[in-house]
N, C-alpha and C positions, 0 to 999 in steps of 0.2 A: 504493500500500500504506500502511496505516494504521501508523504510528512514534510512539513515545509515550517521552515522559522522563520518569522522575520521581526522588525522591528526597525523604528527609524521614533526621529523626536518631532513630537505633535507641535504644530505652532497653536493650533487652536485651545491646546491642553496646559500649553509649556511643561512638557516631561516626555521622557520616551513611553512609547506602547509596542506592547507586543503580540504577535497572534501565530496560532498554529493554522497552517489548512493540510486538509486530508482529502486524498483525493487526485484525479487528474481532470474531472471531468463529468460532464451533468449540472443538474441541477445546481444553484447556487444556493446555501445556505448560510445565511449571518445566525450564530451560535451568542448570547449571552449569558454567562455563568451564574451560578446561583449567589445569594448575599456575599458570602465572603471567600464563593469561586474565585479565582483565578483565569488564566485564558489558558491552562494546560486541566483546567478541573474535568473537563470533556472524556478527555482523555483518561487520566486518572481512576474515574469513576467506574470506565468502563461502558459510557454510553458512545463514544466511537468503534469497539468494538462489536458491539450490538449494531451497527450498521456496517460491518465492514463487508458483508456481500455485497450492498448497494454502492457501495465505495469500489472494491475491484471492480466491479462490471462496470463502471463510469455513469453510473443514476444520478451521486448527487458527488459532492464536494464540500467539505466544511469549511468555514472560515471562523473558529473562535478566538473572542477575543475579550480583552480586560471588561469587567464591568462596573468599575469605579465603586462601586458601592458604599465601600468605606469612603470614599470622598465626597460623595452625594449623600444618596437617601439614610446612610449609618452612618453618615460624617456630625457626631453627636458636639466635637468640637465646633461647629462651627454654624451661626447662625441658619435657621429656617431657611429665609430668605436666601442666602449664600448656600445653600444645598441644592434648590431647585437651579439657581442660576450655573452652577459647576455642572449639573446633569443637561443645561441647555446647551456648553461649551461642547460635552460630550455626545451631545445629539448631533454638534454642527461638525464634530470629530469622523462623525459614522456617516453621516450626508458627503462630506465634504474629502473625507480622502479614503474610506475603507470602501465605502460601495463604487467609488472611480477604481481602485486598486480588486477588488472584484469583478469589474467589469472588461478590464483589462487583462486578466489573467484566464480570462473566461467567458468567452461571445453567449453564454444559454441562455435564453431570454426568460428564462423564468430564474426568481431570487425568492427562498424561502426565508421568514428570519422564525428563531426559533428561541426557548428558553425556557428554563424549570425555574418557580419559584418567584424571587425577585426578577428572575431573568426573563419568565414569563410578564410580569408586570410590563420591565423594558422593552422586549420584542413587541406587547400590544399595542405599547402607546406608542411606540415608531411606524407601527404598519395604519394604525388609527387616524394619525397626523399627517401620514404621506403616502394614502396610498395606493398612488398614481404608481411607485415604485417599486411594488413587491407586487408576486402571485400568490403568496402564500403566507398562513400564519397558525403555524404550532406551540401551543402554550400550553406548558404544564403544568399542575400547582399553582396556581398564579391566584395574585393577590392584587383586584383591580381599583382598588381605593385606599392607598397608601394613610389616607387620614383618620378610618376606622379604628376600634380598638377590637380585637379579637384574641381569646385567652393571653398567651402571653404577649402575644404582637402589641404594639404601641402604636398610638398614630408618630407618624415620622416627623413632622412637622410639628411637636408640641404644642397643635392650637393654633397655631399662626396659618395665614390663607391667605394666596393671592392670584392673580390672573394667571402666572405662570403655573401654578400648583394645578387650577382648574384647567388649563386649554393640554395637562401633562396625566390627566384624570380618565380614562376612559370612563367609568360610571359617572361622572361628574357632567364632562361636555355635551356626551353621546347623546342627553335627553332634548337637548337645545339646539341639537344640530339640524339644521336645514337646506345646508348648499347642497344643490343638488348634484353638482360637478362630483361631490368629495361622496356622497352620498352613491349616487352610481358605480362610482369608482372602487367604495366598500363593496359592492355588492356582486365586484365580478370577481375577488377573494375570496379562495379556499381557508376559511376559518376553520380552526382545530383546536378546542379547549379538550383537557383533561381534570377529574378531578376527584380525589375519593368523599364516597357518602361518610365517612368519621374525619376527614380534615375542616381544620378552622375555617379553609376558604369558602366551603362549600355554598352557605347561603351567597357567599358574594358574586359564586361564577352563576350560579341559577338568576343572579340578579342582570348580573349582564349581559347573557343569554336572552333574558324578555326584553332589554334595550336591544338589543339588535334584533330582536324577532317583531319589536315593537317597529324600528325604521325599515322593515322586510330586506334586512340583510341575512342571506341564510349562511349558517354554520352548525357546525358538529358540537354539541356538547358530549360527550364522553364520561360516563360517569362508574368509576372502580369503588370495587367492595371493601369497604374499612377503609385505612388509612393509606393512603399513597402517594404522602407528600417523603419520597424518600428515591434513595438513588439505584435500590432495586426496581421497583415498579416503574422510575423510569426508562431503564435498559428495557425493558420489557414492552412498553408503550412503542420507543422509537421506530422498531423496525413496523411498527402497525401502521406510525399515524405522520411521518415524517417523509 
């Protein structure tokens, strides 16, 4: 299987980033790591090897890569405000040199993004906000209102709320949303939610499943037995839903 390092220093981030891709060929996938994944957690975990049949035979190709987390939304040091704004830096990070640097390395016209967890949170509001750009969207675990409080989970923002938090919110914007441009454009998306009936999220993805069933965007909810916010059940998911 084809493994690739790279890394160079972000202007839009000022620090260097790193990412793995696997793969020669296929589909294009942007990978974002779970809270305090890494851009080798993919790996790691074992959920690239769980797709490595689709990887030899050239279906898809990953591209993972950092997900700031601890600098953003678990960036505890550092104002509310200054949270969302470093996670906008890193949005114009993935717009602005990862998906040119994907498209460059690889003419498929289809681009999946994809992510467990927090990472599902960041895959949905990137494909939500833009998406003119992607075919596809697989989230796992995902947590789509970072402001909630749920058992241990905290709202991330202490309380504090602003235009960037909301327009960064899928359950938040989706109910208000009327352009029809962005609106259609959701609705030629291959939506893929996962989520188990005993995890924290669960009310939250049924919740954003009727928002988008509500603006007749169709998608897959997926719904597994007990708990399967974990990095078993998602080797397991991948080769299904990915």
């Amino acid at each position: 299987m084809n493994r690739e390092y790279l890394c160079w220093y972000s202007p839009r981030l000022h620090r260097d980033m790193e990412l793995l891709v696997f793969g020669h060929a296929g589909a294009k996938v942007l990978v974002f790591p779970t809270r305090d994944g890494r851009f080798w957690e993919y790996e790691q975990i074992g959920l690239v090897a769980s797709l490595a049949d689709k990887l030899n035979a050239g279906q898809l190709q990953l591209y993972c890569i950092e997900g700031l987390g601890g600098e953003t939304f678990y960036g505890s040091h550092r104002h509310p405000a200054e949270r969302i704004r470093r996670h906008n830096a890193f949005e114009e990070y993935i717009l602005n040199e990862v998906l040119p640097l994907m498209a460059q390395k690889n003419g498929h016209e289809c681009t999946i993004v994809h992510g467990c967890s927090l990472g599902a949170f960041q895959a949905a509001s990137l494909v939500f906000r833009h998406p003119h750009l992607f075919r596809k969207l697989v989230a796992f675990s995902g947590r789509y209102d970072l402001t909630m409080e749920v058992e241990s989970f905290t709202d991330l923002f202490d309380g504090y709320y602003d235009d960037d938090i909301y327009f960064h919110t899928p359950t938040h914007f989706l109910p208000g949303l009327a352009c029809e441009w962005r609106l259609d454009r959701l609705r030629q998306i291959d939506i893929v939610m996962t989520i188990g009936d005993a995890d924290p999220f669960f009310d939250n993805n049924r919740h954003l499943s009727q928002l988008l069933a509500d603006k007749r965007i169709d998608h897959r909810l997926h719904v597994w037995d007990g708990r399967a916010h974990r990095a078993g059940a998602w080797r397991r998911m991948a080769p299904l839903y990915i």
